[in-house]
N, C-alpha and C positions, 0 to 999 in steps of 0.2 A: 513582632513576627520575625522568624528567622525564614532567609533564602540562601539557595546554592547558586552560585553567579559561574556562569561557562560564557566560552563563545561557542558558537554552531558553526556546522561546516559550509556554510554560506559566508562565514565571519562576523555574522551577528551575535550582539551582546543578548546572553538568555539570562534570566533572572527565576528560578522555580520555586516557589511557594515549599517549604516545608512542614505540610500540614499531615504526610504520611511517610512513610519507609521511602526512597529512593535509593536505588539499586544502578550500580555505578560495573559495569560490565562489557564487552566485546561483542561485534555480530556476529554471528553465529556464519555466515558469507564470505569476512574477509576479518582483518585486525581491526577496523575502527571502533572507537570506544563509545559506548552509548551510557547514557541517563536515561531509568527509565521510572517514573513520577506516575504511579494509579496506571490510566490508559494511554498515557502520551511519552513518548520514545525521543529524545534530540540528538541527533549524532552531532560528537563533536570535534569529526573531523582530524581525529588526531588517531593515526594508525601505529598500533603499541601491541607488535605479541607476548610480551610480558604480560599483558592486562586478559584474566578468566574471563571468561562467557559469565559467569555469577562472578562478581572480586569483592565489591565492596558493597555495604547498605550505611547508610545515613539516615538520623533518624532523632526525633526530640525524647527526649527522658525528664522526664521534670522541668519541661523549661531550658532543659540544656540538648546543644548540638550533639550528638555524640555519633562514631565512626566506628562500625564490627569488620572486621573482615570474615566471607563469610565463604571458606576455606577456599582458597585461590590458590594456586599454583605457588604462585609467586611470593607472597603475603603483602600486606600492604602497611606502609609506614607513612606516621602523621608526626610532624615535630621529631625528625628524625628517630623515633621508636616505633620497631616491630609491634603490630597489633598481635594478640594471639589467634589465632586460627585454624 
């Protein structure tokens, strides 16, 4: 099983299950960056106005992790390469 490892803005180690799409994005209130997994939301705490209200999705393909950016502003890069978006 593959998971996305964050800390939380408590400074707790979060661990989430990637069993669906998680959506890696801004509140929509202020710049912190949220994860958000089905119905469960973790802020983590980290205030970034570069980072969309929608920026990024993570998500399994065959068994593999894979990263879209899902047209953000900014775009987003993994292993130093621009995703397209």
């Amino acid at each position: 099983m593959s998971y996305l490892m964050a800390k939380s803005d408590d400074g707790r180690d979060v661990s989430i299950s990637i069993t669906g799409p998680i959506v890696i994005g801004r509140s929509e209130k202020d710049f912190t960056v949220l994860v958000k997994s089905g119905i469960d939301t973790i802020s983590l705490g980290i205030s970034d106005a570069t980072v969309s209200r929608s920026h990024a999705c993570i998500y399994l393909e065959s068994g593999k992790v894979m990263v879209k950016d899902v047209g953000s502003k900014n775009g987003t890069i993994v292993n130093d390469v621009r995703l397209p978006g």
